[in-house]
C-alpha positions as CSV (number, residue, x, y, z in Angstrom):
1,X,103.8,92.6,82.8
2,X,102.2,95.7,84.6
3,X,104.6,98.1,85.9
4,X,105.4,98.2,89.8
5,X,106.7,101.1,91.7
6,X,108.1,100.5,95.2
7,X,108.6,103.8,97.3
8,X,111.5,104.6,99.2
9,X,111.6,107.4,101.5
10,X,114.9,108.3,103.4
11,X,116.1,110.5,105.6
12,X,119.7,110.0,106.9
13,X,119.3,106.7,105.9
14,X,123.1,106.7,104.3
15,X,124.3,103.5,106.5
16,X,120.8,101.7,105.7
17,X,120.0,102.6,101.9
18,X,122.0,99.8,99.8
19,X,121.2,97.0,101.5
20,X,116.8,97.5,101.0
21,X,118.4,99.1,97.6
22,X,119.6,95.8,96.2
23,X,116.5,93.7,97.6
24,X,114.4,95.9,95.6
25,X,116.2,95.4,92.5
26,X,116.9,91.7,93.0
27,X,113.2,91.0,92.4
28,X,112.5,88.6,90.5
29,X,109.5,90.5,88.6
30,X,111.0,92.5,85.3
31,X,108.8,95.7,85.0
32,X,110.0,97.5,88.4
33,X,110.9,100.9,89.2
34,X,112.5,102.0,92.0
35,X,111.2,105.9,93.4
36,X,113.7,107.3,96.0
37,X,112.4,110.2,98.2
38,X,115.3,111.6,99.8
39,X,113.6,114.2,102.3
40,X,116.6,117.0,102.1
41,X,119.3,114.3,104.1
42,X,122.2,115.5,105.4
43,X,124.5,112.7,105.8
44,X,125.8,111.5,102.6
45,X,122.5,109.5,101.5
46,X,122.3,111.6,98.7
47,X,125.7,110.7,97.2
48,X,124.8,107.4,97.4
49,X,121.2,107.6,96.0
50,X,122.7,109.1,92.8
51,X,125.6,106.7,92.8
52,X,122.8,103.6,92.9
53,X,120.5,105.4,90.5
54,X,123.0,106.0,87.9
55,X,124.0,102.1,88.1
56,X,120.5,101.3,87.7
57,X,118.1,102.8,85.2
58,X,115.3,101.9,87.4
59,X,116.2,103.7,90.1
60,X,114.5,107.4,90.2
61,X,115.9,109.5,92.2
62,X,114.3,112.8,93.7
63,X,115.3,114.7,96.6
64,X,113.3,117.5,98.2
65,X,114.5,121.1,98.6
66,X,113.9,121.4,102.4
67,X,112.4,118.8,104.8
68,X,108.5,117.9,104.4
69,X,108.1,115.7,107.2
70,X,108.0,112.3,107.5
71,X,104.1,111.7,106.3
72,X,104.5,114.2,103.1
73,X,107.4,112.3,102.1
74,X,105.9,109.0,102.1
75,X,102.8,110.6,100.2
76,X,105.2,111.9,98.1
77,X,106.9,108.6,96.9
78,X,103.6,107.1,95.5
79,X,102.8,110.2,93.8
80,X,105.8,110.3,92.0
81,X,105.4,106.4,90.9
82,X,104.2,105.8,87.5
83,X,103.4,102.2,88.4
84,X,100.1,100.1,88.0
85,X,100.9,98.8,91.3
86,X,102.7,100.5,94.0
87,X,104.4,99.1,97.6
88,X,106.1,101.2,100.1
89,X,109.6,100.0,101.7
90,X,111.6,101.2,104.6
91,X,115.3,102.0,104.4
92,X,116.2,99.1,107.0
93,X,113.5,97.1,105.3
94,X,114.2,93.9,103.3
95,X,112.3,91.8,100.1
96,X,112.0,88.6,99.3
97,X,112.9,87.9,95.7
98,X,109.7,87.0,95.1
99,X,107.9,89.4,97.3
100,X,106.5,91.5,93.8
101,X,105.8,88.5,91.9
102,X,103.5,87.0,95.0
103,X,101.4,90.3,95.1
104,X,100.3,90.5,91.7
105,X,99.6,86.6,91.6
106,X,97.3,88.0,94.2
107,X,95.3,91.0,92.2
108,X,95.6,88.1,88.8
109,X,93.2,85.9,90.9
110,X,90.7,88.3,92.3
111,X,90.9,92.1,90.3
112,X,88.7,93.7,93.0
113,X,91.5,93.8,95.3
114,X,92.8,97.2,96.0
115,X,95.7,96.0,98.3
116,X,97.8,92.7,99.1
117,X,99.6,92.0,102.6
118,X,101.6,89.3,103.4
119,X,103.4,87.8,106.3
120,X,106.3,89.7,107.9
121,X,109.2,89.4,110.1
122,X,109.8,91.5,112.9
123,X,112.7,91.9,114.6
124,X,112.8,93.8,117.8
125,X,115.8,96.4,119.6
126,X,116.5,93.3,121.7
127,X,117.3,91.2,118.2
128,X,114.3,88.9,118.4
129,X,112.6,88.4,115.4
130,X,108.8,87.6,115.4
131,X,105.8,86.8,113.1
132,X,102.1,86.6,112.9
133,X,100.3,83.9,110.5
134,X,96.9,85.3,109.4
135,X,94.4,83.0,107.4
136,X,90.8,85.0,107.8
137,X,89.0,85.9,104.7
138,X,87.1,88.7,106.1
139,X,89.0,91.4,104.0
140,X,88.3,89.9,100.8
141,X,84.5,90.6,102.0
142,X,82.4,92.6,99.2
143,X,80.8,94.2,102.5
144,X,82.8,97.5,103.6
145,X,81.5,97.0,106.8
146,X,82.7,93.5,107.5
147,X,86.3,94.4,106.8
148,X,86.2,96.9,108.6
149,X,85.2,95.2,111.7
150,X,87.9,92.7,110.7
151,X,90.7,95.3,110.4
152,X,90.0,97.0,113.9
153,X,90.0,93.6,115.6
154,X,93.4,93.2,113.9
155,X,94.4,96.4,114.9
156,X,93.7,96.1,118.7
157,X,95.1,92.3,118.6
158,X,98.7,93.2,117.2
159,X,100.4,94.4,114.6
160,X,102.5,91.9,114.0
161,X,99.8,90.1,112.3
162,X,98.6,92.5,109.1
163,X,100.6,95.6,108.1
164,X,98.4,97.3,104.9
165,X,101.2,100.4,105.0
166,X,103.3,98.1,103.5
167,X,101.0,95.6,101.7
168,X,101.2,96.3,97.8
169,X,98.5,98.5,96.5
170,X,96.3,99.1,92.7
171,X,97.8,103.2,93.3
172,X,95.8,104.5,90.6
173,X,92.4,104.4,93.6
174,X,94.6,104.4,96.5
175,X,97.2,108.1,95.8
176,X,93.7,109.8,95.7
177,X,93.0,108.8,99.8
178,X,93.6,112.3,101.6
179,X,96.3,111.6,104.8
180,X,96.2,113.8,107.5
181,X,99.7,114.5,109.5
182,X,98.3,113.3,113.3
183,X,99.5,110.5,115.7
184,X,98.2,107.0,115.1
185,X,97.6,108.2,111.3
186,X,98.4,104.4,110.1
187,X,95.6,103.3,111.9
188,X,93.3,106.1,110.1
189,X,94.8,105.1,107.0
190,X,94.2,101.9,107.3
191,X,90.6,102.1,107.8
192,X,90.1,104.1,104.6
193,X,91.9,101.6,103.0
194,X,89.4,99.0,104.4
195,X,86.8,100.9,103.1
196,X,88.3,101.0,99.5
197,X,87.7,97.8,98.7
198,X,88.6,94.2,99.6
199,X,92.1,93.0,100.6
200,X,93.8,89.8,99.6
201,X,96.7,88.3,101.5
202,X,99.7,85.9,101.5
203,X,100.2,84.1,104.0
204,X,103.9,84.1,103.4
205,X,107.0,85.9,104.9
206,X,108.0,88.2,102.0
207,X,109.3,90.8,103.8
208,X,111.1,91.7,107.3
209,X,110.9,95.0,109.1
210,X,112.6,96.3,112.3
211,X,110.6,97.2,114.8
212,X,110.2,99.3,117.9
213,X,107.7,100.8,120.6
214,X,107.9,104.6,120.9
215,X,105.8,106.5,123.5
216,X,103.6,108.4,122.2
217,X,105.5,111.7,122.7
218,X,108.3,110.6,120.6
219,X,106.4,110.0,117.8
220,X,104.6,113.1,118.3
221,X,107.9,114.9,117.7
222,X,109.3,112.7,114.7
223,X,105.6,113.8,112.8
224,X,106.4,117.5,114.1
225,X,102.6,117.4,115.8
226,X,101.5,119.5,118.7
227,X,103.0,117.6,121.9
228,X,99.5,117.8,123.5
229,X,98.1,115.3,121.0
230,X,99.9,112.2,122.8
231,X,97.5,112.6,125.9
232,X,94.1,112.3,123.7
233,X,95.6,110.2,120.7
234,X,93.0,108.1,120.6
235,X,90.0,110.5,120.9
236,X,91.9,112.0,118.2
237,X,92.0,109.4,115.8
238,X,88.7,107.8,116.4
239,X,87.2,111.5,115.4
240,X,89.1,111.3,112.0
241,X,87.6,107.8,111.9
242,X,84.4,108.6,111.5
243,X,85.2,111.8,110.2
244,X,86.0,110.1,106.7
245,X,83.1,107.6,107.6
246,X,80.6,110.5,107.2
247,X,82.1,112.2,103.6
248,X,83.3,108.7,102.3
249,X,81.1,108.2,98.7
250,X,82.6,104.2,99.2
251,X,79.4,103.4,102.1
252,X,75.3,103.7,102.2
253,X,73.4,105.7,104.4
254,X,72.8,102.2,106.4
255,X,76.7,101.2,106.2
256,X,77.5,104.6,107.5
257,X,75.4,104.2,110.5
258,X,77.0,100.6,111.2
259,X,80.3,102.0,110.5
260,X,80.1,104.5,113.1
261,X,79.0,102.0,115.3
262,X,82.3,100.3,114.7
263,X,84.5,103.0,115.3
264,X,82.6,103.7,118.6
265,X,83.3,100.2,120.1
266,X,87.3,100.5,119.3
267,X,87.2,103.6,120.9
268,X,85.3,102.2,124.4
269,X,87.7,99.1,124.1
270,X,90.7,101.4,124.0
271,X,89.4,103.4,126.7
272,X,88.8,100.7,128.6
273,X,92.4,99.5,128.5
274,X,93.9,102.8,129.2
275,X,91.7,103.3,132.5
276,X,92.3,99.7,133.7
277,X,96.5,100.6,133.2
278,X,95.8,103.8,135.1
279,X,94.0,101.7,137.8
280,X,97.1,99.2,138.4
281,X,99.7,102.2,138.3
282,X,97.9,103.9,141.2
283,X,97.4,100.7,142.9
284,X,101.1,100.3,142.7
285,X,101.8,104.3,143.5
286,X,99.6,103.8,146.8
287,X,102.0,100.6,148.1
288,X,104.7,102.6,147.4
289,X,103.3,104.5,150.1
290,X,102.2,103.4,152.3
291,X,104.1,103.1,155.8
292,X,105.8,99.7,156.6
C-alpha cells in the first residue's frame, strides 16, 4: 500500500476548500495524505484548513509567510509530500472515489510509467460540462521522441483531451524537473514530462475540473510575469522547449536533433494559426471601412 500525496494549493479558496477537501479524503485507497499549501490567504481559508486538518490526521497543513506566486506554490505542495506517488488537485476540483486506486493499478501494470492521466470533465463559465476520450498508446512509447510528438499533437488539438498537470505522478523523478515562472509554463512542463519517461492512461472520468479561457494578459498578471510576454508567448515557450531539449541527460545526441525538430514544427504550426487570425481580423477591420 504505497503512500499517495495529493497537493492542494489555495489561495482565497475559503468558499471552495471543503468540498475538493472531502473528495480527497473519501478515497477509497487507505495510505493518503492530504498536503495543503495555503499561499498567505486572506479570507478565512486558513481557519478552515486548520479546522479540516485537525479532524483529519491526514490532512497537513502549511501556510506560507507571504505570497510566493501561484507556480512556487504549486512546486511547493509536491515538495512538501512524503508520498511514493503524488497528484495535484485544484480547490474547485473534484475526485472520484476511486480516482487513487485507478492510478496505481496503472504504475502496478507497467513500473516504467512516471505519470498516469485519465479522463476529465470540464465544465465551462457557461455550465457546460465537456470531455475528451483518448485511446492512443503513443505515450507509453520506450522512444522519448515518439511521445513527444504525441504530446504536442495533443497539445495543439485540445486540452480537453490529456491534462498531465493533474495526472498522478512517481514524485521521487518528477519534484527534481526545474519549472520556470513564464506564460504557457504547463505546456513546457509538460514536455519535460514527456521526456521522463512513458505515460499510461485511463480512459475513465475520475476527475472534473472547472474551466475557463483567459487572454493571455490575464494570465500574465495572475503569474506576476512581465505584461510584454503575452505578445511573444509562444516564441517564448518554444525557446524553453528546446532549451531543456539541449541540457536534458533523458535524450541522445540523435534524439536531440529530432527533438528539436519537433519543437520547430509546433512553433511554425502556431504561427501559422496566429497569422491566418490576424489575416481574417483585418479583412473584417477593412469592411468595417469601407464606404457604403
Amino acid at each position: 500500500m504505497p503512500l499517495v500525496s495529493v497537493g492542494l494549493p489555495v489561495y482565497n479558496g475559503v468558499e471552495r476548500i471543503e468540498a475538493v477537501v472531502r473528495s480527497v479524503l473519501g478515497q477509497d485507497h487507505a495510505d493518503l495524505e492530504l498536503v495543503i499549501s495555503d499561499n498567505a490567504s486572506t479570507d478565512g481559508s486558513e481557519e478552515l484548513c486548520r479546522s479540516l486538518a485537525a479532524e483529519d490526521e491526514r490532512i497537513v497543513y502549511h501556510r506560507n509567510p507571504v505570497n510566493v506566486g501561484l507556480l512556487n506554490n504549486f512546486v511547493g505542495a509536491i515538495r512538501l509530500g512524503r508520498g511514493e506517488f503524488f497528484r495535484w488537485v485544484g480547490d474547485d476540483d473534484w475526485l472520484a472515489p476511486n480516482c487513487v486506486s485507478r492510478g496505481l493499478d496503472a504504475f502496478a501494470e507497467d513500473p516504467r510509467l512516471v505519470l498516469v492521466t485519465s479522463q476529465v470533465d470540464y465544465t465551462g463559465p457557461d455550465g457546460v460540462t465537456e470531455t475528451a476520450p483518448y485511446s492512443g498508446t503513443a505515450l507509453r512509447s520506450p522512444d522519448p521522441i515518439v511521445r513527444l510528438r504525441e504530446m504536442l499533437r495533443l497539445l495543439n488539438e485540445s486540452h480537453l483531451i490529456i491534462d498531465p498537470l493533474y495526472g498522478m505522478v512517481r514524485r521521487e523523478p518528477i519534484v527534481r524537473i526545474e519549472r520556470i515562472n513564464m506564460l504557457r509554463e504547463d505546456e513546457v512542463y509538460a514536455t519535460k514530462l514527456a521526456l521522463a519517461g512513458p505515460w499510461g492512461h485511463v480512459p475513465e472520468v475520475l476527475a472534473k475540473r472547472n474551466w475557463k479561457h483567459e487572454k493571455p494578459a490575464t494570465l500574465a498578471r495572475r503569474l506576476d510575469v512581465p505584461a510584454w510576454q503575452a505578445h511573444f508567448a509562444t516564441t517564448l515557450q518554444c525557446r524553453a522547449m528546446l532549451d531543456y531539449v539541449r541540457q536534458t541527460d533523458a535524450l541522445n545526441d540523435d534524439q536531440r536533433r529530432q527533438a528539436m525538430v519537433e519543437v520547430g514544427k509546433m512553433y511554425a504550426r502556431r504561427q501559422r494559426i496566429v497569422a491566418t487570425r490576424r489575416a481574417r481580423k483585418l479583412v473584417r477591420m477593412a469592411g468595417r471601412l469601407v464606404p457604403r
